[in-house]
C-alpha positions as CSV (number, residue, x, y, z in Angstrom):
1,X,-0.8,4.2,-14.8
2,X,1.0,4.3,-11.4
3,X,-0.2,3.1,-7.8
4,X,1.0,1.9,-4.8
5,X,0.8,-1.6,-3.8
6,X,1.6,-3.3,-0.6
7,X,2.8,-6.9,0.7
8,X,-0.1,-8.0,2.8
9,X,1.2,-8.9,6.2
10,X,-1.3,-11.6,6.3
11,X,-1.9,-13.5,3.3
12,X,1.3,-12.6,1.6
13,X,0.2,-11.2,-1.6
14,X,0.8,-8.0,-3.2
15,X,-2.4,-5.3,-3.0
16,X,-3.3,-2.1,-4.4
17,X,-3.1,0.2,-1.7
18,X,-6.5,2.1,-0.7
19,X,-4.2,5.5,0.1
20,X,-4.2,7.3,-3.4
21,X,-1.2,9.5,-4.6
22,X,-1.6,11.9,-7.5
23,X,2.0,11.4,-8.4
24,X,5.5,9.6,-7.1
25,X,6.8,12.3,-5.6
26,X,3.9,13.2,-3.4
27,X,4.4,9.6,-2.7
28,X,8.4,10.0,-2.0
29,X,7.7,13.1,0.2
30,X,4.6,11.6,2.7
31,X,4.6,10.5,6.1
32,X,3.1,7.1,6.2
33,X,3.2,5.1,10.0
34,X,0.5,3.3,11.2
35,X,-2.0,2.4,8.6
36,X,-4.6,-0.2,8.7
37,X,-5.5,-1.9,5.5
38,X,-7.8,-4.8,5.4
39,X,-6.8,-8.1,3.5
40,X,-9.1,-8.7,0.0
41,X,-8.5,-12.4,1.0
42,X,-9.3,-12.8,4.8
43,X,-11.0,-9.5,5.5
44,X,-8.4,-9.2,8.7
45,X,-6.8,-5.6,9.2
46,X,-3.1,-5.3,9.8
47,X,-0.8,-2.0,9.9
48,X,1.7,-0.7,7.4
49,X,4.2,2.4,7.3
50,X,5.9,3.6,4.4
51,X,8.3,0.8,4.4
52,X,6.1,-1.7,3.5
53,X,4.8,0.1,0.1
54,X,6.1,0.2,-2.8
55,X,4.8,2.5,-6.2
56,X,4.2,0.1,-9.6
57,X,3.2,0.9,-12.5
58,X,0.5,-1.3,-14.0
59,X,-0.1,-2.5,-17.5
């Protein structure tokens, strides 16, 4: 299985995204600025662009 994580901003750890992708290139080719994702740990919202996201598989 494949998903995309990010590096929370705030605590520092990495994250499932909550943005789904059916597959890595719908990944590769989106447009992602501005998105606010709220920290499992803290609860606090911070924003993330593509950048900041990576795709993983997961065991």
């Amino acid at each position: 299985m494949m998903t995309v994580h990010y590096k929370c901003k705030i605590c520092g750890e990495e994250h499932r995204s909550p943005i789904a992708f059916s597959d890595k290139k719908s990944f590769e080719s989106s447009t992602l600025v501005g998105n606010s994702f709220q920290c499992p740990k803290t609860g606090r919202l911070e924003s993330y662009d593509k950048k900041d996201m990576v795709w993983r598989e997961e065991a």
